[in-house]
N, C-alpha and C positions, 0 to 999 in steps of 0.2 A: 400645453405640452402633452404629447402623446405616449403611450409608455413607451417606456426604455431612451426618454430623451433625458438631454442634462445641458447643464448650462458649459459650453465649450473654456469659455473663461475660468471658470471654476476648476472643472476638467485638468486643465493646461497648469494651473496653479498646484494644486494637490502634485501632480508628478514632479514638478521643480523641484518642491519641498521634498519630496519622500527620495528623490534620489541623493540628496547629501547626504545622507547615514545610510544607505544602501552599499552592503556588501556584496560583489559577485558570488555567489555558488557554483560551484564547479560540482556538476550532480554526475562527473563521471571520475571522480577524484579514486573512488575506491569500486572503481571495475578490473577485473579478474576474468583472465580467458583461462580454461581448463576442462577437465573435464573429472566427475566427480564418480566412483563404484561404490556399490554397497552389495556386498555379501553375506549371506546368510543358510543357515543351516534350516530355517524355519521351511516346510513345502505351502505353496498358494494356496493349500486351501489350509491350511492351519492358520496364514495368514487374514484369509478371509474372515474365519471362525472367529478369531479374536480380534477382528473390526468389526463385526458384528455384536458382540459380546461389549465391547466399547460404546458403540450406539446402545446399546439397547440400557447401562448403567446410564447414559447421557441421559435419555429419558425418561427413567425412573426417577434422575434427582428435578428434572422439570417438575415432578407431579408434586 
């Protein structure tokens, strides 16, 4: 057997069994169209200042 081969039989077996207790997922169950604002009083570079300031405590708790 060469890699990534498998025994077809076995294959075919395994998904029989695994689909009786197999529940569908519905992965779009809690999708939501909208659209989302955020305002702020803070100006970009204040912003900046204190994502930088945020990085820079990240780093010190690495050391």
């Amino acid at each position: 057997m060469g890699f990534g081969s498998y025994d077809e039989s076995e294959q075919q077996q395994q998904t029989a069994d695994d689909d009786e207790d197999v529940e569908a997922v519905n992965v779009h169950e809690h999708d939501h169209d909208g659209q989302l604002s955020f305002e702020s009083d803070a100006s970009t570079d204040e912003l900046v200042s204190q994502l930088g300031s945020m990085k820079d405590d990240d780093e010190a708790d690495d050391e």
